[in-house]
N, C-alpha and C positions, 0 to 999 in steps of 0.2 A: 441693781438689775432685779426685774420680778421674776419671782419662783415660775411662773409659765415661761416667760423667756430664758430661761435657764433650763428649763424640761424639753421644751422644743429645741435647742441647741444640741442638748443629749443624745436626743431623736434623730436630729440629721446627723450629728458626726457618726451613730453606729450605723441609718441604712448608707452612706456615703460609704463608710469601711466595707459593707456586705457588699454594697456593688460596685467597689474599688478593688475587694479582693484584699484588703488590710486592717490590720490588728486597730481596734478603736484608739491604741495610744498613738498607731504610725498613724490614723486619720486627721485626729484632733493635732498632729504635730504638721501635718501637712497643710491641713487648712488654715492653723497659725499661720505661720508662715510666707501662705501665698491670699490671703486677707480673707480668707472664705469665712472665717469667724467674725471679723469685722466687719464683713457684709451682713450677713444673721443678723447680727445686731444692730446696724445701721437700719436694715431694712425689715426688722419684724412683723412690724403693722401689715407691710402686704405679704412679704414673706408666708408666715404662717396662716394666711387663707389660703393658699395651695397645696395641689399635691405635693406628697415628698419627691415624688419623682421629678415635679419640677423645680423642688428646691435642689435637690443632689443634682440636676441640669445648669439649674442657675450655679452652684457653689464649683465646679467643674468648667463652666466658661470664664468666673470670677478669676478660680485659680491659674486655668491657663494665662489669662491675661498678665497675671503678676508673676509670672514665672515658672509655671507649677507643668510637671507634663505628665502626670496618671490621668 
């Protein structure tokens, strides 16, 4: 995995926590979980031309999809 995909990863699990209302470790353990990280990385190439706000929208429908209800 490359250091910018790894940086931007970082970046969305803490604004996702800030506008979830959750500790960076409950983020990253939520977004595990319901494939929100697996999407990130699936989809970086377009992913990170976006705002964050659309990616913490995308990571937030992802997760609903697979189970996730914050």
């Amino acid at each position: 995995m490359q250091r910018k995909m790894i940086d931007y990863i970082v970046v969305c699990v803490n604004e996702f926590a800030a506008a979830k209302n959750m500790t960076e470790r409950e983020a990253y353990r939520y977004l595990f979980a319901h494939k929100g990280i697996e999407f990130l990385i699936d989809h970086y190439e377009i992913e990170h031309t976006l705002s964050l706000a659309d990616a913490i929208s995308d990571l937030s429908m992802i997760c609903t999809k697979n189970g996730g209800t914050v």
